[in-house]
C-alpha positions in Angstrom: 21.6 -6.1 -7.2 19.4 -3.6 -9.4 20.7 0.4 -8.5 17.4 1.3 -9.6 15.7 -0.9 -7.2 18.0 0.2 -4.1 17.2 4.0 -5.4 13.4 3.2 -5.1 13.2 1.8 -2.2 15.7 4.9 -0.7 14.4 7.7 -2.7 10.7 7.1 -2.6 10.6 4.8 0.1 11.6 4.8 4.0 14.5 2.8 3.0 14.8 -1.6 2.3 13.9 -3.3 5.9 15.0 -6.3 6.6 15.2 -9.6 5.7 12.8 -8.4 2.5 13.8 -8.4 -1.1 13.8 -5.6 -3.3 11.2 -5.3 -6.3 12.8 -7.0 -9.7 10.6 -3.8 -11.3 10.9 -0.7 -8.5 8.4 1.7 -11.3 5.7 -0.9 -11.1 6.1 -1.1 -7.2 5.9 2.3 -6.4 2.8 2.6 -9.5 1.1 -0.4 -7.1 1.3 1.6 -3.8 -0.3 4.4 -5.5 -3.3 2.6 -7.2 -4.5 0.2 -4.4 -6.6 1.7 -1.6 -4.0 0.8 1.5 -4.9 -1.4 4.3 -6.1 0.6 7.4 -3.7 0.9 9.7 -3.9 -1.1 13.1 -5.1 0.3 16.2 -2.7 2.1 18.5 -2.6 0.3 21.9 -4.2 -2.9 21.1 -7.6 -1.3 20.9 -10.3 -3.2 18.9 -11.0 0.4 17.1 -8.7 3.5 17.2 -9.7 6.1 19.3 -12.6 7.6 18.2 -13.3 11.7 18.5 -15.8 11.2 20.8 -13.7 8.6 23.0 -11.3 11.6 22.7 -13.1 14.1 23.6 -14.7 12.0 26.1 -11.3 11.9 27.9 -10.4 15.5 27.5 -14.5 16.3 29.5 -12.9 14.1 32.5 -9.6 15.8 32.3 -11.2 19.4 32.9 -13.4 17.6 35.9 -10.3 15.2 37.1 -6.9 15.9 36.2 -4.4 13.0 36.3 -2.0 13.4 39.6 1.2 15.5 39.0 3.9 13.5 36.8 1.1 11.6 35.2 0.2 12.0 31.6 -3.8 12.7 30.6 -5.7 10.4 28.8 -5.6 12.6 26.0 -1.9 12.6 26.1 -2.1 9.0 26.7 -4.1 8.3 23.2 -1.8 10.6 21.5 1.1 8.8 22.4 0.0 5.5 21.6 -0.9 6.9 17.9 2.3 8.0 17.3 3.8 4.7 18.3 1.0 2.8 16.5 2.4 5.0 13.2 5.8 4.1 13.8 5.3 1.0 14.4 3.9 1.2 11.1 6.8 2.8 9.3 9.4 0.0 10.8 6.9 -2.7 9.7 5.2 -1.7 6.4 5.5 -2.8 2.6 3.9 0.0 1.5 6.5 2.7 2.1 6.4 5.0 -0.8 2.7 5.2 0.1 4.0 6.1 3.9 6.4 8.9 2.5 3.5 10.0 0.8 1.5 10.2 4.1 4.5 11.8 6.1 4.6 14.7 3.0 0.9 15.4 3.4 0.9 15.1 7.4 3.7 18.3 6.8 1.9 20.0 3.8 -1.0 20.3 6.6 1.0 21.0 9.7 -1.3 20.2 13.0 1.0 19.8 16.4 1.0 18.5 19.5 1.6 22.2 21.1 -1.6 23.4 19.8 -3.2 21.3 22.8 -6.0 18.6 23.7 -8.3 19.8 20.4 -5.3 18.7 18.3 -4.3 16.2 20.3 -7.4 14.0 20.8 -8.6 14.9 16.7 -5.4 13.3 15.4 -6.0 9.9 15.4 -8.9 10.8 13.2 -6.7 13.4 11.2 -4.2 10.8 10.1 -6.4 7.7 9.8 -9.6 10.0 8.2 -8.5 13.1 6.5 -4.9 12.9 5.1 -4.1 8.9 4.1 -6.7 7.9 2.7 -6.2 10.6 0.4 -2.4 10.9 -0.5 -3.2 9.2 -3.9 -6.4 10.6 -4.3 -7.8 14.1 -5.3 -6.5 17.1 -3.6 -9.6 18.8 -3.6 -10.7 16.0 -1.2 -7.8 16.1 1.3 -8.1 20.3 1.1 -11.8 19.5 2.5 -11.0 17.0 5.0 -8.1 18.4 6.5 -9.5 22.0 6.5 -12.7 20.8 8.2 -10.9 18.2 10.8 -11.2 19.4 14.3 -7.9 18.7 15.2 -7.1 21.4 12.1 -9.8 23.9 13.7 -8.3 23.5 16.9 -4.3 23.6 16.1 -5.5 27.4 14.0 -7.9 28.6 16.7 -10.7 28.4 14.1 -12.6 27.3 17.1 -12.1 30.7 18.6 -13.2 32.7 15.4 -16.9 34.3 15.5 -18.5 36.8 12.9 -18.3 40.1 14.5 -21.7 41.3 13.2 -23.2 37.7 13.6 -25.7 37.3 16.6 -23.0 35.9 19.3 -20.5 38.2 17.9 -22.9 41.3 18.7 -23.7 39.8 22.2 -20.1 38.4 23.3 -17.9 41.3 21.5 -15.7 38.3 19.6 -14.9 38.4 16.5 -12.1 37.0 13.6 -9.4 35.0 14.0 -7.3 35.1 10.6 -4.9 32.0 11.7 -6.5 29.2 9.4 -7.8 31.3 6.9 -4.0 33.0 6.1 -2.8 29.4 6.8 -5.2 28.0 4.0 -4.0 30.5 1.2 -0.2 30.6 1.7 0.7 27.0 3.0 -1.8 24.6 2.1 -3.5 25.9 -1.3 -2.7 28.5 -3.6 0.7 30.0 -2.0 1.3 34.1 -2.0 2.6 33.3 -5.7 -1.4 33.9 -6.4 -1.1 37.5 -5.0 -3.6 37.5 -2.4 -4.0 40.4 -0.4 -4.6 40.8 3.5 -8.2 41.7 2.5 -8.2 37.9 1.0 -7.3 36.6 4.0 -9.7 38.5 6.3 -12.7 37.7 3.4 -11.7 34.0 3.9 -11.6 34.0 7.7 -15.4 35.7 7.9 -16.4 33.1 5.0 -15.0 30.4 7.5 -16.9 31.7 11.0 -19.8 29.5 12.2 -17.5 25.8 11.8 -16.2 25.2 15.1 -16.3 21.8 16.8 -18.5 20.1 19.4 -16.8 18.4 22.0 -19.4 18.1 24.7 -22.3 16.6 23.0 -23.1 14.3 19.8 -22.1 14.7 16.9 -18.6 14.9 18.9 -17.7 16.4 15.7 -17.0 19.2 13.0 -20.6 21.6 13.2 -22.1 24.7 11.8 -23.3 27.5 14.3 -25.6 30.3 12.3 -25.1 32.2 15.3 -22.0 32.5 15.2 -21.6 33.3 11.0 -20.7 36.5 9.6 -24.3 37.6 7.6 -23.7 38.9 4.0 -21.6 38.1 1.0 -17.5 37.9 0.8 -15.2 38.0 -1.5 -12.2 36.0 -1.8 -9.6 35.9 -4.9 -12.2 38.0 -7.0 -14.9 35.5 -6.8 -18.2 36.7 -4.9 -19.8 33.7 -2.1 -23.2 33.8 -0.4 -23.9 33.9 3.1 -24.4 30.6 4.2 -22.6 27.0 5.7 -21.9 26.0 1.8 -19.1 29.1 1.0 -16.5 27.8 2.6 -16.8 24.0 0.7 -17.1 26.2 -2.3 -14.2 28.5 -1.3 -12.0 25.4 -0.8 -12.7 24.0 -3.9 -11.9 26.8 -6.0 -8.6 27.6 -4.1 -8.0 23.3 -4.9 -8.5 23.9 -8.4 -6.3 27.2 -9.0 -3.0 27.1 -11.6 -1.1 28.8 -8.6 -1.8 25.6 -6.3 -1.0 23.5 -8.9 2.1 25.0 -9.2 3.0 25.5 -5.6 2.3 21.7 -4.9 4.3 20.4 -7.9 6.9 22.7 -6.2 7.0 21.6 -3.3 6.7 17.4 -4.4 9.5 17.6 -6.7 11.9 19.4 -3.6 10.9 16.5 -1.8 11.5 13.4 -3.7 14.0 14.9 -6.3 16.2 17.5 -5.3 16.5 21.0 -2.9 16.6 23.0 -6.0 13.6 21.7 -7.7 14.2 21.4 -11.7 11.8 23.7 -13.4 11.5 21.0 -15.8 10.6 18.4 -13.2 8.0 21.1 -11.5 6.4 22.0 -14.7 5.9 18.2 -15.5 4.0 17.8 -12.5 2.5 21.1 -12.8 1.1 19.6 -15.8 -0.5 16.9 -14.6 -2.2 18.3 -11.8 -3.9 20.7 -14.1 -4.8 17.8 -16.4 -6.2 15.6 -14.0 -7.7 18.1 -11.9 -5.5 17.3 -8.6 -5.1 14.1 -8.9 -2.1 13.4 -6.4 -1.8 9.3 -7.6 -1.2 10.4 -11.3 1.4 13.3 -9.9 3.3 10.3 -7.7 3.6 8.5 -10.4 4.9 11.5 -12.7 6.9 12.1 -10.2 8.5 8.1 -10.4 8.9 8.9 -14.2 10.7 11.9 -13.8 14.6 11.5 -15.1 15.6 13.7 -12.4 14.5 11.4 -9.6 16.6 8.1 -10.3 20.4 10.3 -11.0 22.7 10.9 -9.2 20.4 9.5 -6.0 22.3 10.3 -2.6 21.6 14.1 -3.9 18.9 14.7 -0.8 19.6 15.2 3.0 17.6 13.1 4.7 15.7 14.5 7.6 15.9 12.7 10.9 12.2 10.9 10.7 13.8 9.7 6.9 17.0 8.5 8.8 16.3 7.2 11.9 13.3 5.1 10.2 15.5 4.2 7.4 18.7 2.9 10.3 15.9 1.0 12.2 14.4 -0.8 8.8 17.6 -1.9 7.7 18.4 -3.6 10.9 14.7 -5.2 10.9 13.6 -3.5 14.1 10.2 -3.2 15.3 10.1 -1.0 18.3 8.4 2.4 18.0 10.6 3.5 21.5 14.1 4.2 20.0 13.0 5.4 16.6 10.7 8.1 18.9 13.4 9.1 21.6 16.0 9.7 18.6 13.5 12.0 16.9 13.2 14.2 19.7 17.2 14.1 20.3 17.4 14.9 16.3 14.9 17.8 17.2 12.1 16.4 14.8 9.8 15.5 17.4 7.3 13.4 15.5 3.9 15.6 14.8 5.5 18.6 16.7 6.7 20.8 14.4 7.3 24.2 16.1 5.2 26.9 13.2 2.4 25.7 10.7 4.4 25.7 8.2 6.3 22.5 9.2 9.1 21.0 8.7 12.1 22.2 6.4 12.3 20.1 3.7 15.8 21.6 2.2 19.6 20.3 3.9 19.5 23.8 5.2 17.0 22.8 7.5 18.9 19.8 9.2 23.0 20.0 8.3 24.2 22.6 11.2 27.4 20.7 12.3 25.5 19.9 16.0 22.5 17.8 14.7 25.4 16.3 12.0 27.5 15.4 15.3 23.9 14.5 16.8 23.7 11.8 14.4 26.8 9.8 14.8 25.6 9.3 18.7 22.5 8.3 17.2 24.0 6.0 15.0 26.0 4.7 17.8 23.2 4.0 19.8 20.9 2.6 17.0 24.2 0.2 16.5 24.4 -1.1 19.9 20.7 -2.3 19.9 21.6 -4.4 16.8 24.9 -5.7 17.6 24.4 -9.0 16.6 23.5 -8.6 13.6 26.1 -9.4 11.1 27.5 -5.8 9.7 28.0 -7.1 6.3 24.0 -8.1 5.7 23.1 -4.5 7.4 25.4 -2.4 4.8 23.3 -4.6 1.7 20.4 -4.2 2.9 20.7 -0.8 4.0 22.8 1.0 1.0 23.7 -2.4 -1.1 24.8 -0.7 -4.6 24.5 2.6 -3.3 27.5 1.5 -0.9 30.8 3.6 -1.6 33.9 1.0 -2.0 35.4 3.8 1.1 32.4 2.6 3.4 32.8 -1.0 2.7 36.4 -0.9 3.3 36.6 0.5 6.9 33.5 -1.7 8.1 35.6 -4.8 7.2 38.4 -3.2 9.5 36.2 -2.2 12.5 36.8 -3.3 15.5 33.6 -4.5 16.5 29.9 -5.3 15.0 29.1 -2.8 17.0 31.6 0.1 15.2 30.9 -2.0 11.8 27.4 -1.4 11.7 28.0 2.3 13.2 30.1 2.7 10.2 27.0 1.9 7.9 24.8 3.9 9.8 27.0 6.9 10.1 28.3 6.8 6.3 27.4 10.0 4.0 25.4 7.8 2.0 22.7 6.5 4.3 22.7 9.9 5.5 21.3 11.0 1.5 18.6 9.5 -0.2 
């Protein structure tokens, strides 16, 4: 079996699921998932269309008039839930995982949770499906926009809440900024405090920002622009002077999409991802590179990033983080359920699209290799094994690891006891614990 092939399919992927084959040429197969436009993903539930914002939002009005008897879970709640088992369902099932890791990156780069409540949680369906994947192997300046403008953004940063203090609501009500997607913006989505904003940055920003709120009660069901509630007069962000006026903050985003210091902060923080904790300044000034020469173009960076020696030696160099490993454990055995893969995330304490700050997350062993969630893993791996039992342990180590198998881990599964302890084994090794 090709190395290379295993590596791509570990590395860049979500890890080989079985019973399919590995690409005879792994560059061209992760080039192909970052050129074609991806199928749209199927809706959550059975639905004959995912849930739309206004379907959303629609449930979240008749929760406020009707909430659901105690013990019982909203229809908000409800739709939530059934999008995050729609994605994993996704993730077991798809052929198109380097594009998924892709989507899993950017759905961290621009951190929304399910703790910033029913704005976030009835706009995510549309924040996955509309404003991050169709864009992972697009421009960045496009997802910047989308995601900075998608409600369930506004709502998770209490941009809803922010109102020009010298606008006309702001002089009636007595409201006035909140800074938490504007400071967001500049230090974890954009151009990073590496650009040497200042506070005055951020609070420029946030009153370029006040007016865009969200309707929920009404058509459009949707982002919207309130005059009355937009700070009048010119601002001044990053040195660069913007009119009064619904049109700044497009403009504002766009500039911060296009700075060196973004480039630089995302080619940072791709290469830690795919290559290594301690990202190779060679490796981030490749990619530096070609985000400056394409203008943000994040297909032509994923496939730098493919290219880059670094990324294919040694492999088994990066932790993975429990969404990598529990997806990767339930691929290889060719499961399908969303249930198991969800319940383990939350026991692994990566709750999927609940991570506890904005800033997501860690993507660094640091993050994840405290001896309890290490010890957390081999019950994991214990439990992922019994579901699978009858599979034959031999097939689950070559699909799973095949070259990338030590001759230590192949040894003691052919002495387990059990299929159940052979397939632990496989689960449980150091290896499929690194990608």
């Amino acid at each position: 079996m090709d190395t290379r092939s295993q590596i791509a399919a570990v590395r860049f992927g979500t890890g080989p699921r079985a019973p399919h084959s590995l690409p005879d040429d792994p560059v061209a197969w992760l080039d192909q998932q970052t050129r074609a436009a991806p199928a749209p993903l199927p809706p959550p539930d059975g639905r004959d269309a995912p849930a739309s914002l206004e379907e959303g939002y629609s449930a979240w009005i008749a929760h406020d008039a009707t909430p659901p008897p105690a013990g019982q879970a909203s229809v908000p709640t409800q739709l939530f839930r059934a999008e995050q088992q729609a994605w994993v369902r996704h993730l077991l099932t798809s052929d198109v995982p380097f594009h998924d890791r892709l989507t899993n990156f950017w759905l961290n780069h621009f951190t929304v949770a399910e703790r910033g409540g029913f704005g976030m949680t009835t706009g995510f369906p549309h924040f996955l499906r509309q404003a991050i994947r169709p864009h992972v192997t697009g421009r960045f300046v496009d997802m910047l926009l989308a995601a900075s403008k998608a409600p369930a953004m506004l709502y998770y940063l209490d941009q809803v809440a922010s109102v020009g203090p010298n606008s006309n609501f702001g002089k009636r009500s007595g409201r006035g900024l909140n800074e938490n997607l504007a400071r967001e913006i500049l230090e974890l989505h954009s151009v990073s405090p590496a650009a040497g904003y200042t506070q005055a940055d951020v609070t420029e920003f946030a009153r370029i920002m006040t007016g865009w709120g969200v309707e929920r009660l009404r058509p459009p069901f949707d982002l919207v622009f309130r005059p009355g509630n937009h700070e009048p007069g010119p601002k001044t962000l990053l040195g660069k002077s913007y009119a009064e006026g619904p049109e700044a903050y497009e403009a504002a985003l766009r500039d911060l999409a296009a700075h060196p210091a973004t480039h630089r902060f995302l080619a940072d923080r791709l290469v830690r991802h795919f290559v290594a904790d301690a990202p190779p300044p060679a490796a981030v000034a490749r990619i530096e590179g070609v985000l400056r020469d394409t203008q943000g173009d994040l297909g032509a960076a994923s496939r730098a990033l493919v290219r880059l020696p670094q990324a294919w030696g040694p492999p088994l160099t990066k932790l993975r983080a429990p969404l990598d490993y529990v997806v990767a454990m339930h691929r290889a055995a060719g499961a399908t359920d969303p249930g198991p893969v969800l319940g383990a995330l939350s026991a692994l304490g990566q709750p999927l699209w609940n991570a506890p700050q904005p800033n997501g997350w860690p993507d660094t062993a640091a993050g994840w290799a405290a001896p309890e969630p290490m010890m957390q893993r081999l019950d994991i791996a214990y439990e992922t094994a019994g579901r699978h039992a009858r599979l034959d342990p031999r097939q689950v180590l070559e699909t799973a690891l095949g070259p990338l198998a030590r001759e230590e881990t192949r040894s003691a599964l052919s002495r387990a006891g059990s299929a159940r302890d052979a397939i632990t084994l496989v689960f449980a090794s150091p290896e499929m614990q690194r990608r």
